[in-house]
C-alpha positions as CSV (number, residue, x, y, z in Angstrom):
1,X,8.4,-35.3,-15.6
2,X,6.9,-33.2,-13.2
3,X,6.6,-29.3,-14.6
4,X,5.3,-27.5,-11.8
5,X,4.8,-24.0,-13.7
6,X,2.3,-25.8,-15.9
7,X,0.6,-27.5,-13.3
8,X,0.7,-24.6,-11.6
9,X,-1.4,-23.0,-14.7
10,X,-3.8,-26.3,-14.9
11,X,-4.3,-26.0,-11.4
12,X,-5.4,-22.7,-10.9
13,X,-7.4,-22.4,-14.0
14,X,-10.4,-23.7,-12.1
15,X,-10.5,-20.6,-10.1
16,X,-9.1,-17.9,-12.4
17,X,-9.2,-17.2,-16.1
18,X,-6.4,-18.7,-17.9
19,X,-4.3,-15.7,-18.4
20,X,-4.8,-14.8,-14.5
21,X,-4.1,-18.7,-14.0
22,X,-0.9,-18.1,-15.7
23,X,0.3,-14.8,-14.0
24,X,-0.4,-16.3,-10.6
25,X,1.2,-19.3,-11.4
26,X,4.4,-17.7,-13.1
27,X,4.7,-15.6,-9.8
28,X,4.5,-18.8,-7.8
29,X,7.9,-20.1,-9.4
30,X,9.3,-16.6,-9.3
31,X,8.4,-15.0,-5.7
32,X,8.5,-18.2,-4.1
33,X,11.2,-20.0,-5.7
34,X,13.6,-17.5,-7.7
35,X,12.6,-19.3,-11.0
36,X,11.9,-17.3,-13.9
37,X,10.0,-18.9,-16.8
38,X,13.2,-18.1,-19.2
39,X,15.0,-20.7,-16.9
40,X,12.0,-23.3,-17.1
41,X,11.9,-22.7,-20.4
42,X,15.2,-23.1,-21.5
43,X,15.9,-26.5,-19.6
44,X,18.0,-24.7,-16.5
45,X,15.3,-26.3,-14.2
46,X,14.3,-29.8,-14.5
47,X,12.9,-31.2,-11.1
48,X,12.2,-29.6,-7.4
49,X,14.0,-31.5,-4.5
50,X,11.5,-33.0,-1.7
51,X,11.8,-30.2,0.2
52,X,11.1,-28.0,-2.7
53,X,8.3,-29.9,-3.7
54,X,6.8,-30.0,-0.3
55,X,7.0,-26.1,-0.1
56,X,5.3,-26.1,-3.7
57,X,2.8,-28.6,-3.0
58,X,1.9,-26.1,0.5
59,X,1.8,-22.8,-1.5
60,X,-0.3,-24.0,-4.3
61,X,-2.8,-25.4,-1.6
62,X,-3.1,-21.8,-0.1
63,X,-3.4,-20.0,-3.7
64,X,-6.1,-22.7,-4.8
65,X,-8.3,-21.6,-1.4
66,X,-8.3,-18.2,-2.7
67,X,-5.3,-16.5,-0.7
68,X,-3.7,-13.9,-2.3
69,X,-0.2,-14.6,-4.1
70,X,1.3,-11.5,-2.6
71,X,0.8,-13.4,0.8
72,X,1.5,-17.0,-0.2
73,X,5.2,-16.0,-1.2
74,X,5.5,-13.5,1.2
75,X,6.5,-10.8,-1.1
76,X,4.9,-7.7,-3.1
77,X,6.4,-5.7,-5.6
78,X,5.8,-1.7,-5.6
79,X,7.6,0.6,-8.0
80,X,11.2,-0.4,-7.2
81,X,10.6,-1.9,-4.0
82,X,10.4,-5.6,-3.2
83,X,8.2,-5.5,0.1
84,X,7.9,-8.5,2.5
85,X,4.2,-8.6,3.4
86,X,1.8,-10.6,5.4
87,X,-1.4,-10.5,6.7
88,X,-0.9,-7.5,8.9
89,X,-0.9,-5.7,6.0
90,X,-2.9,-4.4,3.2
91,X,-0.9,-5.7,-0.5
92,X,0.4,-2.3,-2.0
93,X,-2.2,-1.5,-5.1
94,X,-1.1,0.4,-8.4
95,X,-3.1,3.2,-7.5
96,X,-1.1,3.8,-4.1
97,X,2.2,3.6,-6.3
98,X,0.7,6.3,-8.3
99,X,0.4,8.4,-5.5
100,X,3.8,8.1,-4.3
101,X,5.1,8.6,-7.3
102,X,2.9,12.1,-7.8
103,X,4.3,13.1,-4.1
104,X,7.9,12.2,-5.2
105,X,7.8,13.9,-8.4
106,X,6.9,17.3,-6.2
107,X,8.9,16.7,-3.2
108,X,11.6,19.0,-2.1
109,X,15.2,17.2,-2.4
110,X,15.2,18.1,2.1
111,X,11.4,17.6,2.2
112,X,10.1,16.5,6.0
113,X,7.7,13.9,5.2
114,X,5.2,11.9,7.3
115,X,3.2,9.0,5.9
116,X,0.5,8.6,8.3
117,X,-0.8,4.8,8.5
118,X,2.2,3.7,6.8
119,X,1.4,-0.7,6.5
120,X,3.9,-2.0,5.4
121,X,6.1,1.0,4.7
122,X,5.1,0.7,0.7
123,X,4.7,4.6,0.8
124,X,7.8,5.8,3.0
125,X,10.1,3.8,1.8
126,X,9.0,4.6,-1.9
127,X,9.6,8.4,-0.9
128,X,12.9,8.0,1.0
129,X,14.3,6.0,-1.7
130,X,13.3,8.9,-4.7
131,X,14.2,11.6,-2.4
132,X,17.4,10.3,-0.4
133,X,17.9,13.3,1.1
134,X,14.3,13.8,2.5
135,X,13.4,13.5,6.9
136,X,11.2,10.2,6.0
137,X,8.7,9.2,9.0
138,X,5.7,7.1,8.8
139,X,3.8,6.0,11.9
140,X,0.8,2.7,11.9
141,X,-2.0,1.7,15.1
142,X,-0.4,-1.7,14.5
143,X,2.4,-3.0,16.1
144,X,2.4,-5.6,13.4
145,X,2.6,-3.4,11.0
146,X,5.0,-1.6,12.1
147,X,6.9,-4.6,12.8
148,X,6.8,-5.2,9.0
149,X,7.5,-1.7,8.0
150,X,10.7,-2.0,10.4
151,X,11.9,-5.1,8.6
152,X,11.2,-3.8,4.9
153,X,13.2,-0.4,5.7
154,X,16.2,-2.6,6.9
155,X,15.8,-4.9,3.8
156,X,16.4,-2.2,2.0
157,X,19.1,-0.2,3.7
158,X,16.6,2.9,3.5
159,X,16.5,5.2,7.2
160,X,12.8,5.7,7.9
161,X,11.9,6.9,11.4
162,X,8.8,4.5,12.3
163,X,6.6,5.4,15.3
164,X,3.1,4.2,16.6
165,X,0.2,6.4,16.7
166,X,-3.3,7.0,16.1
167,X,-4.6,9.0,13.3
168,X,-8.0,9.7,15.1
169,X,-5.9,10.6,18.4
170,X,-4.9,14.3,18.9
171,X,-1.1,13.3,19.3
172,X,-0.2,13.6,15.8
173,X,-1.3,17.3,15.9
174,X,1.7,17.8,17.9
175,X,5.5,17.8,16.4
176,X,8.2,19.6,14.7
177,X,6.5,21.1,11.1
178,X,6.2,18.8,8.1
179,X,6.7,19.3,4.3
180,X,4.4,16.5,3.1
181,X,1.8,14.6,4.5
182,X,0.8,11.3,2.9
183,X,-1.4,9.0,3.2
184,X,-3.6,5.8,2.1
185,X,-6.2,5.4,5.1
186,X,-9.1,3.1,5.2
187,X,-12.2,4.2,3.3
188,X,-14.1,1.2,1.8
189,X,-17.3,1.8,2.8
190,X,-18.8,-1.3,5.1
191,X,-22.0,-1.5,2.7
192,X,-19.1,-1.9,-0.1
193,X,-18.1,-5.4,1.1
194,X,-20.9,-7.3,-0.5
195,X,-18.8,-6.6,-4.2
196,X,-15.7,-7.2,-3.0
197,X,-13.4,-9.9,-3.8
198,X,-13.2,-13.1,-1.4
199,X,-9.6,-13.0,-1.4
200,X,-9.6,-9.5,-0.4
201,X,-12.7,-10.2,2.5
202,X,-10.8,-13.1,3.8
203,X,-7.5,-12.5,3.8
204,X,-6.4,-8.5,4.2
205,X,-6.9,-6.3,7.9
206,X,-10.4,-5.3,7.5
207,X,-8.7,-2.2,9.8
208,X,-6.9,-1.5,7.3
209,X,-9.8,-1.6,4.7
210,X,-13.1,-0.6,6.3
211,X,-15.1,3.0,7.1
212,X,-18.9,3.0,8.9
213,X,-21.3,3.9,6.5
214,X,-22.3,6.6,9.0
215,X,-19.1,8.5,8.6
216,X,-17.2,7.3,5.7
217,X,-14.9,10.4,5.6
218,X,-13.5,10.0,9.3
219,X,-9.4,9.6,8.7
220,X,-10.0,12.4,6.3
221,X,-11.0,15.0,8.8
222,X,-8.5,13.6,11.1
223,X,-5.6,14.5,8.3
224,X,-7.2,18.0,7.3
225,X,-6.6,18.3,11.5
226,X,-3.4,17.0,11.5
227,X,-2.3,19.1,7.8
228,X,-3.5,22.3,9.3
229,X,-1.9,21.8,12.5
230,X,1.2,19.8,11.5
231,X,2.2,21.1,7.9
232,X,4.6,24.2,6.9
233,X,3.6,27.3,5.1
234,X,3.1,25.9,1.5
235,X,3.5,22.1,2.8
236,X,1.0,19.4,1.1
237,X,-1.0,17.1,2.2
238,X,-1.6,13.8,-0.1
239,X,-4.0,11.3,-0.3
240,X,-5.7,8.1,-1.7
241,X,-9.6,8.2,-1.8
242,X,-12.8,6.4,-2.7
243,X,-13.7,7.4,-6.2
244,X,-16.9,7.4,-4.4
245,X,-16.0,10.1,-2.0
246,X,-13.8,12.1,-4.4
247,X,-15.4,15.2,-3.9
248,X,-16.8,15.0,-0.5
249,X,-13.4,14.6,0.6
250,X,-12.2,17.6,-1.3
251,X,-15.2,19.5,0.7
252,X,-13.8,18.3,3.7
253,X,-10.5,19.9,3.1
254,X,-11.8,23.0,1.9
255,X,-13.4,23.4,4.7
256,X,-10.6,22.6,7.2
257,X,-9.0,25.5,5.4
258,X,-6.8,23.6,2.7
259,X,-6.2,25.5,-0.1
260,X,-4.9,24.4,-3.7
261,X,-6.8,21.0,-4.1
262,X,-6.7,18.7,-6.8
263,X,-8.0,15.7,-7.6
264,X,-6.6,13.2,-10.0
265,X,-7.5,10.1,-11.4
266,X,-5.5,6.9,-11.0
267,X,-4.6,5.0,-14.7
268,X,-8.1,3.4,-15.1
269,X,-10.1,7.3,-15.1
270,X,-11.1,6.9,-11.4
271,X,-10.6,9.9,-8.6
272,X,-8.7,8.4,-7.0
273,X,-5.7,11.2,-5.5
274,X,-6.1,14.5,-4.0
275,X,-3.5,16.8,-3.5
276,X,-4.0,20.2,-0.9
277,X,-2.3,22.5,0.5
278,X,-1.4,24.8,3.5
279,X,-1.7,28.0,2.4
280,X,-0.3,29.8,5.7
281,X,0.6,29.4,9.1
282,X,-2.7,29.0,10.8
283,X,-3.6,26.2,12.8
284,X,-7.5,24.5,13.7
């Protein structure tokens, strides 16, 4: 009898170790067919239907040439949230759920929040869904994105106000004061691609993913801008960095006239957050 979990695992051990092989595989039946192992397991599923099998048969195809799962089924899981994504968007990552989490746990109950190059709405909706009562915006270049973003927030039943702009644009330094201001811009390092993952390379927006060499810290200076400008008295500014670029991006906030700034690492010791602060009313 055909068990397609386990040939799942047999399949995709040629191109991952066998307890990747198995995770993969086990969210195969899970994402992309709303079978749990406990139900293969325990006899509730005995064979796929043609169409079924068809489906399965195309999926596995697109894991084996290296496509990431989170695409293949269409879905991504962050905190809570179950996200549809595609490749218009970068896959939420631990480290981003981290940040949320460390802007949620500091957020106001009313905060105003803005996450700035939202994707596919991981961050806002995270926020608007552990602070209900918090003015949630979140604004992307891409219309695809935002497209996605849209779709997630009515998924979810969670009110977002989404809204296209351009970080590196001067428009966001205009608008009623914020609270918060978070954000996960790009800042791999183009010299950084050459140790990077194929499925990553091939797969995610390299807009989404890649800095020049020449000016690694560009979105970062555009958000000290936009912080300064945008942010109330005592309003934060959040943000997922480089390790590499840790502390040059704290410099860049300092000198922006941030105040406050910490840096914190994500669950594997890396700098990976900062955290600053408005101290006052003045604007760049």
């Amino acid at each position: 009898m055909f068990q397609p979990y386990l040939h799942a695992v047999r399949a995709l051990s040629a191109l991952y170790p066998e307890r990747e092989a198995r995770a993969v595989a086990r969210g195969l039946m899970e994402d992309g067919f709303g079978v749990s192992l406990t139900d293969i397991y325990s006899g509730k599923v005995r064979e796929f239907s043609a169409s079924q099998r068809a489906d399965y048969d195309r999926m596995l195809a697109r894991l084996l040439d290296g496509e990431p799962l989170q695409y293949v089924t269409g879905t991504a899981l962050f905190g809570p949230l179950r996200l549809h994504v595609d490749r218009g968007v970068l896959i939420p990552r631990p480290e981003t759920e981290e940040l949320a989490a460390w802007a949620a746990e500091e957020a106001a109950a009313t905060a105003r929040i803005l996450d700035a190059g939202t994707g596919s709405g991981c961050i806002a909706l995270y926020m608007k869904r552990a602070c209900p009562g918090a003015d949630v915006s979140a604004c992307d270049l891409s219309p695809e994105a935002l497209a996605i973003a849209r779709d997630n927030a009515l998924r979810l039943g969670l009110t977002v106000s989404f809204f296209r702009a351009d970080m590196l644009g001067g428009e966001m330094l205009e608008g009623a004061p914020l609270d918060i201001i978070i954000s996960n811009p790009p800042y791999i390092a183009e010299s950084e691609k050459a140790g990077m993952e194929r499925n990553v390379l091939h797969y995610e927006p390299p807009e989404a993913l890649f800095v020049s060499d020449s000016d690694p810290l560009v979105f970062y200076r555009a958000l000290a801008r936009i912080a300064m400008a945008r942010l109330a008295a005592g309003g934060r500014l959040y943000v997922e960095v480089n390790s590499r670029f840790a502390a040059g991006t704290a410099d860049t906030f300092r000198s922006a006239g941030l105040t406050g700034i910490t840096i914190r690492r994500d669950m594997e010791g890396r700098e990976r957050m900062i955290r600053a602060q408005k101290a006052d009313n003045k604007t760049l």
